[in-house]
N, CA and C of each residue as an Amber inpcrd file, in Angstrom:
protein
   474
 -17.3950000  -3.6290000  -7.7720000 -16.2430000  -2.7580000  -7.5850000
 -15.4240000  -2.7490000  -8.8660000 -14.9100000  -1.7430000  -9.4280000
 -14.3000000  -1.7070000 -10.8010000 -13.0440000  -0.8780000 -10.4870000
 -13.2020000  -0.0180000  -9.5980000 -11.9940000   0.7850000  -8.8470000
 -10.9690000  -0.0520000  -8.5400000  -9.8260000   0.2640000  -8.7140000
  -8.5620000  -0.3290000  -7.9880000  -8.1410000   0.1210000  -6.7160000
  -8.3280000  -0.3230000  -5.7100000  -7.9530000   0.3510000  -4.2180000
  -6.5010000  -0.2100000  -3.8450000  -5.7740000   0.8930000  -3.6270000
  -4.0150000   0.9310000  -3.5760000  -3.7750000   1.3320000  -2.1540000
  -3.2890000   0.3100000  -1.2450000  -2.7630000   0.0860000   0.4060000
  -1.2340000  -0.0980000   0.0690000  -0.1740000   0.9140000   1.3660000
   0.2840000   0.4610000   1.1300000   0.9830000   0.6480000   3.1410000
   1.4380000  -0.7790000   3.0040000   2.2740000  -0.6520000   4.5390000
   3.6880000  -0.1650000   4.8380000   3.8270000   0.3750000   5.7690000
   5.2140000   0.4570000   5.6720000   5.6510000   0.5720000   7.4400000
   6.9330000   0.1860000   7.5350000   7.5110000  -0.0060000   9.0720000
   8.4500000  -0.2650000   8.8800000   9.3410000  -0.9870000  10.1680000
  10.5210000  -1.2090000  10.2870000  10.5170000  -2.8500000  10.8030000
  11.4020000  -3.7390000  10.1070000  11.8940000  -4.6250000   9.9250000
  11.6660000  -5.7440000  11.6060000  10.1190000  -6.7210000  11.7340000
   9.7990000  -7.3420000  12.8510000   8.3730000  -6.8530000  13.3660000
   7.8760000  -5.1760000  12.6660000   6.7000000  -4.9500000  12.8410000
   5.8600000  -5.3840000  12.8480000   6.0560000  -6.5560000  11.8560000
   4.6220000  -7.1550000  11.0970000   4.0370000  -6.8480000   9.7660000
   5.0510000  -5.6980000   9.1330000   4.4080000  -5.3340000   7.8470000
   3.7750000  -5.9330000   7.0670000   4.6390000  -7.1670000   6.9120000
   4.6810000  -8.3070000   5.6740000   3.1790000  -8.9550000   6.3830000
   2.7850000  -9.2900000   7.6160000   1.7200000 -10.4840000   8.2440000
   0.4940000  -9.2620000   7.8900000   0.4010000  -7.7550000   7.9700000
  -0.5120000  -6.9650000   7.7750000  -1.2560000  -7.0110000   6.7590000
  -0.0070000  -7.0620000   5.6570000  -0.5460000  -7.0750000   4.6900000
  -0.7430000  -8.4000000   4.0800000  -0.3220000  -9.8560000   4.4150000
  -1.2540000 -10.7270000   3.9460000  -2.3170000 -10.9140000   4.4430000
  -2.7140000 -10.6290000   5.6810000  -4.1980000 -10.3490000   5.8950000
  -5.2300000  -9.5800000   5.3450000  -4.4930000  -8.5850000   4.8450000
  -5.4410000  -8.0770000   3.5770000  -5.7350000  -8.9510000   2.5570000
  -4.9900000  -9.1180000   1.7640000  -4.6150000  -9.4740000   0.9750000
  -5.6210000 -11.3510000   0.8580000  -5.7570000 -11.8410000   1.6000000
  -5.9090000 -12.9820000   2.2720000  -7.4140000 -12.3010000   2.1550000
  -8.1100000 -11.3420000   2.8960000  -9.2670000 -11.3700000   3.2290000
  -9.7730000 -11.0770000   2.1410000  -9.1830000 -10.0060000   1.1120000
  -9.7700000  -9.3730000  -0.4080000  -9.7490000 -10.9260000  -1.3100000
  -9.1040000 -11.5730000  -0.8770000  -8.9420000 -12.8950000  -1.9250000
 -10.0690000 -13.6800000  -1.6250000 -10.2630000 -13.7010000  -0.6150000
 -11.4850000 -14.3940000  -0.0120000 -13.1030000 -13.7250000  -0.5200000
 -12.6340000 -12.7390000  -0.6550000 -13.9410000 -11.6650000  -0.8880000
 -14.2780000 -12.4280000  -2.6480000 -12.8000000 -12.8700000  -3.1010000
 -13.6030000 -12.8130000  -4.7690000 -13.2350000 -11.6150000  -5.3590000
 -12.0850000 -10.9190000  -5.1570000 -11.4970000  -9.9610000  -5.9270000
 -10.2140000 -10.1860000  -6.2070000  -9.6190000  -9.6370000  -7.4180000
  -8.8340000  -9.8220000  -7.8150000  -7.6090000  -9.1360000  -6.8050000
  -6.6190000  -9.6640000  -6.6140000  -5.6840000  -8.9250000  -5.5260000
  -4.1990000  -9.4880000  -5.8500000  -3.0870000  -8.3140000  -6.0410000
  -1.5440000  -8.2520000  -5.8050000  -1.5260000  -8.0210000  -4.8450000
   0.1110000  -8.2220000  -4.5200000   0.7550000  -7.9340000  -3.4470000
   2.3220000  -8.2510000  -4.0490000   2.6030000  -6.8640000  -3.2900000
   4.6100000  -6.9700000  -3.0490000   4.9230000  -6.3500000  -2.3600000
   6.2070000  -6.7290000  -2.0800000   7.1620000  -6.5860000  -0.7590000
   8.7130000  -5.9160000  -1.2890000   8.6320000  -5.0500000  -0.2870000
  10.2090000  -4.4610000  -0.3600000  10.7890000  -4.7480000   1.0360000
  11.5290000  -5.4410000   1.0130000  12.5520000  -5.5400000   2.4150000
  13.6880000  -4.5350000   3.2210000  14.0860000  -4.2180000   1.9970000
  15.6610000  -3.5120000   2.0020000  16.2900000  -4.1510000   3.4450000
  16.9820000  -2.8250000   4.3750000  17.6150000  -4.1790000   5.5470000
  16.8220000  -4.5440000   6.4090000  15.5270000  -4.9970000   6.9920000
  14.4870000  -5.3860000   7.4210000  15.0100000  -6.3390000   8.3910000
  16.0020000  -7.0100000   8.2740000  16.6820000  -7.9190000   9.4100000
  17.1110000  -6.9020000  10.4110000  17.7170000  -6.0710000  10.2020000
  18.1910000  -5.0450000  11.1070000  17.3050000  -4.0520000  11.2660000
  15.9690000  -3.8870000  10.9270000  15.0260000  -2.9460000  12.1180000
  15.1430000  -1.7550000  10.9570000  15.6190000  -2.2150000   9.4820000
  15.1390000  -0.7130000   8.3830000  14.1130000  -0.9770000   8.0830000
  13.8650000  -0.0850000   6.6290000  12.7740000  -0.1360000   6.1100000
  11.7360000  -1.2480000   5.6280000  10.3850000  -1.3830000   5.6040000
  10.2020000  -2.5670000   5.3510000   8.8220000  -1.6900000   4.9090000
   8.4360000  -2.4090000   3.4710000   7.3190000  -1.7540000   3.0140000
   6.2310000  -2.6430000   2.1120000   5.1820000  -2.8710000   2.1150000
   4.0890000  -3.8860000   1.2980000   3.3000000  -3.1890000   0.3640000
   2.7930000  -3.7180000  -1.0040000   1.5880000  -3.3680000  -1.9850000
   0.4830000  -3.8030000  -2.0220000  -0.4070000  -3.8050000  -1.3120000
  -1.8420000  -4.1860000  -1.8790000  -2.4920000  -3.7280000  -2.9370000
  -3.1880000  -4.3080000  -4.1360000  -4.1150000  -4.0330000  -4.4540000
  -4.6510000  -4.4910000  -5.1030000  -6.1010000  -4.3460000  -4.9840000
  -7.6250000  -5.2450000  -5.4640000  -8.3720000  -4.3390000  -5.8610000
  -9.3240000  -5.3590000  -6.6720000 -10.4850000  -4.6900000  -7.2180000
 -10.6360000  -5.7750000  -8.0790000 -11.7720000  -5.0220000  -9.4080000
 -12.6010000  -6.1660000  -9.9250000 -11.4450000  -6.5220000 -11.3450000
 -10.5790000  -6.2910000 -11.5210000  -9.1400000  -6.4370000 -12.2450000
  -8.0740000  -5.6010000 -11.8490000  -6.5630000  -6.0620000 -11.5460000
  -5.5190000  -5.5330000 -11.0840000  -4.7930000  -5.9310000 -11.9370000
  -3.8110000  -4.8310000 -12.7860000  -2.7260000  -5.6780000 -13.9860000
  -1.2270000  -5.4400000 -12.9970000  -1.2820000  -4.7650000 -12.3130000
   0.4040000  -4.8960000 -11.8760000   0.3300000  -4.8390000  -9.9640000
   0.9240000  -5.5390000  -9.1640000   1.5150000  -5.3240000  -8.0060000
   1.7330000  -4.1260000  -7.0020000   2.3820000  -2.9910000  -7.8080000
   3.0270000  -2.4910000  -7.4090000   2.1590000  -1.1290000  -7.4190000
   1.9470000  -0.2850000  -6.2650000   1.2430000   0.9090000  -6.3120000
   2.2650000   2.0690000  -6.4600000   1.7180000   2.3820000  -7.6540000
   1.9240000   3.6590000  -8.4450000   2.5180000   5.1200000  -7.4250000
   3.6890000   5.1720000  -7.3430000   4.0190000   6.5170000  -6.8130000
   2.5410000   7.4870000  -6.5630000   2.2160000   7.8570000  -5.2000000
   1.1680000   9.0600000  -5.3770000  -0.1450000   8.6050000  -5.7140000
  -0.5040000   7.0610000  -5.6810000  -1.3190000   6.6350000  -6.0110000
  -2.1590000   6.2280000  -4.9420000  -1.5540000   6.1000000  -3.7920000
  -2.0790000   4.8900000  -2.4900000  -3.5410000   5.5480000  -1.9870000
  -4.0150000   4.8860000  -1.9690000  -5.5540000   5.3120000  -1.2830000
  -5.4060000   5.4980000   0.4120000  -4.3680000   4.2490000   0.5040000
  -4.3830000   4.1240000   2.0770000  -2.6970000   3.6470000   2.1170000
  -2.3260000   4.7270000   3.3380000  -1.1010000   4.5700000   3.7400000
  -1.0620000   4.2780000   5.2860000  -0.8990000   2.9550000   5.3590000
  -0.9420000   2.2900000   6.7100000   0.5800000   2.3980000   7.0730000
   1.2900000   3.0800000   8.1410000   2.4830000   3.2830000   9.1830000
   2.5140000   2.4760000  10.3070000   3.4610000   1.0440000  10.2480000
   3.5200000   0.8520000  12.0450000   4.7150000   1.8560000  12.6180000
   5.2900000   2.9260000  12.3800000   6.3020000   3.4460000  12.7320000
   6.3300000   4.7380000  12.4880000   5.8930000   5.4760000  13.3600000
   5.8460000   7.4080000  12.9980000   6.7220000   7.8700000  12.0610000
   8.2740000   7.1240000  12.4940000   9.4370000   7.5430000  11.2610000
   9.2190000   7.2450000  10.2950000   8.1510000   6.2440000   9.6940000
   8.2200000   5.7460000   8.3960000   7.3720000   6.5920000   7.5620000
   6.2200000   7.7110000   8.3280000   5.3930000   8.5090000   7.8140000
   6.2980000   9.5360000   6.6080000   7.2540000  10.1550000   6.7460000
   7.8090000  11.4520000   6.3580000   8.3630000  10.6610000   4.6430000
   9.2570000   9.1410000   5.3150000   9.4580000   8.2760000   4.0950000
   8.3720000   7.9870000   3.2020000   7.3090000   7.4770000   3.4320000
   6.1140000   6.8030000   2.8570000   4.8150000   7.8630000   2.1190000
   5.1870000   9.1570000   2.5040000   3.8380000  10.3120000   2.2150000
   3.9030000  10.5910000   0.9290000   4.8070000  10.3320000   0.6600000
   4.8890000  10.7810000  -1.2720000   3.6170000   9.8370000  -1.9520000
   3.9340000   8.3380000  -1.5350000   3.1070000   7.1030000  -2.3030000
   1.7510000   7.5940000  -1.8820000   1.0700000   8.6520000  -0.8260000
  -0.3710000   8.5110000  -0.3230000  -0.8730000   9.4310000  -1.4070000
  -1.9900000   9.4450000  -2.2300000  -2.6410000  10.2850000  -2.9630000
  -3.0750000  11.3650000  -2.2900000  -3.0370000  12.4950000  -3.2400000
  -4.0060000  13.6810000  -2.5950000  -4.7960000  13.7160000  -1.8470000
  -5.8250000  13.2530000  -2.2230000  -6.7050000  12.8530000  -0.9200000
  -7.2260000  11.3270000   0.0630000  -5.9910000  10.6740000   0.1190000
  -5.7110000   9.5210000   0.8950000  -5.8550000   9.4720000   1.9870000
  -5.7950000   8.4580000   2.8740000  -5.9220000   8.6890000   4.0610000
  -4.5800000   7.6420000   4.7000000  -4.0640000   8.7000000   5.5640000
  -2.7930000   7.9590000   6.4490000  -3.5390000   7.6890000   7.5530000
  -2.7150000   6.1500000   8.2880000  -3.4020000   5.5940000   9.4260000
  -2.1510000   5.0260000  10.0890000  -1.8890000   5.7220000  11.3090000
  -0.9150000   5.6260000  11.9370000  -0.7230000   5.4700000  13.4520000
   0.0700000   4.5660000  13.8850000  -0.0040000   4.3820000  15.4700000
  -0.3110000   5.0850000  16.3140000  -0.0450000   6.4670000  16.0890000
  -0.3800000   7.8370000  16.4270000  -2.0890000   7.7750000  16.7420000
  -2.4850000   6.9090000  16.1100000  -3.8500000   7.4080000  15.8900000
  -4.8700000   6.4580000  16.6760000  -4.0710000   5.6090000  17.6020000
  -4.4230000   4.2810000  17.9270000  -4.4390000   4.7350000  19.6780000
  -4.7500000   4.1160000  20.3820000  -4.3470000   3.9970000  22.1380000
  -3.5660000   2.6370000  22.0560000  -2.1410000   2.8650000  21.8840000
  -1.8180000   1.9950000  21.8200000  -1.1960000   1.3540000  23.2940000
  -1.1640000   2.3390000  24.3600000  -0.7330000   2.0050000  25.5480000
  -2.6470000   1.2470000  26.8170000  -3.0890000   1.2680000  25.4800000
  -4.3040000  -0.1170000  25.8870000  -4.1760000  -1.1080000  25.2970000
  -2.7670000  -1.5800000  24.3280000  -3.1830000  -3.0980000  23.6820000
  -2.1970000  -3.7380000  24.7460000  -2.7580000  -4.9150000  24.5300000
  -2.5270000  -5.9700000  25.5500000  -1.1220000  -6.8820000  25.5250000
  -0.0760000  -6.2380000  24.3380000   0.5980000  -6.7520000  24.1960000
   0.7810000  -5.4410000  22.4240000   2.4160000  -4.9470000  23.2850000
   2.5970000  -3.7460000  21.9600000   2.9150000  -4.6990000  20.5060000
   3.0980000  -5.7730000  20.4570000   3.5270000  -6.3150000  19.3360000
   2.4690000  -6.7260000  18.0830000   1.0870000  -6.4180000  18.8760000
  -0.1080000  -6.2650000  17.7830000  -0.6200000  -5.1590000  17.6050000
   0.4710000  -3.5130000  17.4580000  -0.0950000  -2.7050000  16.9670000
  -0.1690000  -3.0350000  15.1430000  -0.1480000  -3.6470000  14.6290000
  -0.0560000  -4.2800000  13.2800000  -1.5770000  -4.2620000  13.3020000
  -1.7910000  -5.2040000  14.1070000  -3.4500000  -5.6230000  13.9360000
  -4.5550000  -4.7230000  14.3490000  -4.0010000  -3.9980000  15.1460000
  -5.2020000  -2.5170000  15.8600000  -5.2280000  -1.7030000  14.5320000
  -3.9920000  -1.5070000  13.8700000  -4.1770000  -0.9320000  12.5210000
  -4.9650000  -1.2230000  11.4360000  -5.0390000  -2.3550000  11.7990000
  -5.5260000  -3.3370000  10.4760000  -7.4280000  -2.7710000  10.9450000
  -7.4010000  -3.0170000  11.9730000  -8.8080000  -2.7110000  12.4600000
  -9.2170000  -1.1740000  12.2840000  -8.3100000  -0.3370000  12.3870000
  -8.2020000   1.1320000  11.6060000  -8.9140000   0.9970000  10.5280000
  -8.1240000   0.8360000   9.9870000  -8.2440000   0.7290000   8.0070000
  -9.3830000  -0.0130000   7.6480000  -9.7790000  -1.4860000   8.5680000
 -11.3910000  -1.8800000   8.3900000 -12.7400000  -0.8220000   8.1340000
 -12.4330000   0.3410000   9.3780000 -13.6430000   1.0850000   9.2210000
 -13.5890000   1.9880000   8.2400000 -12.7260000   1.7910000   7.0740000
 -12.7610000   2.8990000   5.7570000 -12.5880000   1.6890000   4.1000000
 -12.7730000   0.6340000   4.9520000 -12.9710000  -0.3140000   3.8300000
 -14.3950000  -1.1420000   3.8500000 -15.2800000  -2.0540000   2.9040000
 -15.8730000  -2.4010000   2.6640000 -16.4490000  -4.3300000   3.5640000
 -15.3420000  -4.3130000   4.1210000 -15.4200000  -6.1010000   4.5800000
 -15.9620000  -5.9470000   5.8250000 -16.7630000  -6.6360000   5.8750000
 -17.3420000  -6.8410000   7.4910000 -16.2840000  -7.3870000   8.5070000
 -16.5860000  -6.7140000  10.2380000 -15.7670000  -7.0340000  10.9600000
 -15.3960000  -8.8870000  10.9510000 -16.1760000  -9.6850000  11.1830000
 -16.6450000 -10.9150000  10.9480000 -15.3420000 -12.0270000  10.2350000
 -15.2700000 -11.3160000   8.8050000 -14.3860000 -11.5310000   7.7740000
 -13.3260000 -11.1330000   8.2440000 -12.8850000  -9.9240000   8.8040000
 -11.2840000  -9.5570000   9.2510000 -10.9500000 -10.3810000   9.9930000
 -11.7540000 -10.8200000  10.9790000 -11.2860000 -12.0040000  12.1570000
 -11.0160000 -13.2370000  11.8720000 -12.2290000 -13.7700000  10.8430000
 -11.9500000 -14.5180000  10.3390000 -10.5410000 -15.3650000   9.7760000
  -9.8580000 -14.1020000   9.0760000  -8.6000000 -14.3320000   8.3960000
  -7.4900000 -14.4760000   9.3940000  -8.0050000 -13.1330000  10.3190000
  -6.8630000 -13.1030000  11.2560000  -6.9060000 -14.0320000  12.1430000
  -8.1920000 -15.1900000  12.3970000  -7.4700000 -16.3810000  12.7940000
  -6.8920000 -17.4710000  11.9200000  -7.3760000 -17.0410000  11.1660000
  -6.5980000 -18.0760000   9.7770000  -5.1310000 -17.9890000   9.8840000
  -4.8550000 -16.8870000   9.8050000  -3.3380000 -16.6380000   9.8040000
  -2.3300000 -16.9720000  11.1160000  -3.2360000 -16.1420000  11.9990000
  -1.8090000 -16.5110000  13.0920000  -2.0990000 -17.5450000  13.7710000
  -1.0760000 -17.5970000  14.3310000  -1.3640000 -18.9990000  15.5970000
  -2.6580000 -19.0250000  16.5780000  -3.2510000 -19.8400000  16.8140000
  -4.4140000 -19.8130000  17.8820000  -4.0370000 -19.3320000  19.2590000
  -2.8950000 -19.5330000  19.6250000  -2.0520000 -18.6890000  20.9450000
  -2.6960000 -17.1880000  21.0160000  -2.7010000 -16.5960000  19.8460000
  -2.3190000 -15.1400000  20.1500000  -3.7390000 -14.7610000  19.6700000
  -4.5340000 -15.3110000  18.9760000  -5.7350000 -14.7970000  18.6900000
  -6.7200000 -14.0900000  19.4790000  -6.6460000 -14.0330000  20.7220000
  -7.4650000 -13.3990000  21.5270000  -6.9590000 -12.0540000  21.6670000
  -5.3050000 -12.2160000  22.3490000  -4.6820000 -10.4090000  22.2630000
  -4.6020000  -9.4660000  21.2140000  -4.9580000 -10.4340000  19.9730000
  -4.8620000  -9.8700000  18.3580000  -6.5520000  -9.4800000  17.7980000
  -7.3670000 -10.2160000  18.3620000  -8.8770000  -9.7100000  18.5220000
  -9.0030000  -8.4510000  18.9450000  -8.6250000  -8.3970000  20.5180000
  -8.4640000  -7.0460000  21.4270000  -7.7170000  -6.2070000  20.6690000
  -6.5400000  -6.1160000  20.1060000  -6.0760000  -5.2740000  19.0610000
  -7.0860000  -4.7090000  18.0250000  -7.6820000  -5.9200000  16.8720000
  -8.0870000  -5.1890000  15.8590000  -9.5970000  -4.5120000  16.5300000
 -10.1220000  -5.1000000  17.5360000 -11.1700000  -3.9700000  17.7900000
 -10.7220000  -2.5350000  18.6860000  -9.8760000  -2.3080000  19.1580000
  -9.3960000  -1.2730000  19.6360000  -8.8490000  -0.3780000  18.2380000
  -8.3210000  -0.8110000  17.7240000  -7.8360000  -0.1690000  16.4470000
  -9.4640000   0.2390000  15.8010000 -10.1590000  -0.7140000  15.6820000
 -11.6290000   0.0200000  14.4610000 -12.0380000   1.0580000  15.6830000
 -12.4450000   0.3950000  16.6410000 -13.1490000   1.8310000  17.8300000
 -12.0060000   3.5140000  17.7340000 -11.2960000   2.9960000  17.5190000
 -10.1030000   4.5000000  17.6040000 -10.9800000   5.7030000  16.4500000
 -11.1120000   4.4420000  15.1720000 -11.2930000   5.7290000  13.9860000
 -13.1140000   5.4140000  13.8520000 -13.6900000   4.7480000  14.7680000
 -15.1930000   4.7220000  14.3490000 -15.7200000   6.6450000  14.3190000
């Protein structure tokens, strides 16, 4: 891979933005690619904006994805679409709750992770590896309703 692939999250403040995207981030690192990441908060305690940078590949010199650059614009929050569409490239792809059954996850607080399972089926990592991380990361409590998430999320956009 020599391409730089530019993700970027965005929601409102408790979504999960920030846990989304270290699971990327976490799994591309694991892969053996080079990978940034940054975070914008703004008031995120109070339920504003809250937005993340991924990006990897086989060298990354800066963090921060390039205005108009994003390959992938991941939304936990419909409102955050209209904010966030500038950063998606021409021909990018937005992936949004909208796009999910989200009144089948087992618990609404892992539409984060049904997303994440979105965006799997237009990226390169085996299902295997996503789970992997995503038990790495969260607590063993929740790993099963967060399983059921990210495969409901990949089945949405298979």
């Amino acid at each position: 891979m020599h391409n730089v692939v530019n993700v970027v999250f965005a929601g409102l403040g408790g979504q999960g933005v920030l846990k989304a995207s270290d699971i990327l981030a976490e799994l591309v690192f694991e892969a053996r690619l080079d990978v940034k990441k940054s975070e914008v908060h703004g008031m995120s305690q109070r339920g504003g904006s809250v937005s993340s940078d991924v990006r990897y590949g086989s060298k990354v010199a800066s963090p921060m994805v390039p205005e108009g650059e994003a390959d992938f614009l991941v939304v936990l929050d419909e409102t955050q679409v209209s904010v966030n569409e500038m950063r998606l490239k021409k021909n990018g792809c937005l992936i949004s709750p909208s796009m999910i059954a989200t009144d089948k996850l087992e618990n609404p607080k892992t539409v984060n992770v049904a997303l994440l399972g979105a965006l799997s089926t237009k990226l390169e990592f085996s299902e295997e590896a996503w789970l992997e991380v995503i038990r790495k990361i969260l607590p063993e409590k929740i790993h099963a309703v967060n399983e059921h998430a990210f495969k409901l999320g990949k089945e949405t956009l298979k």
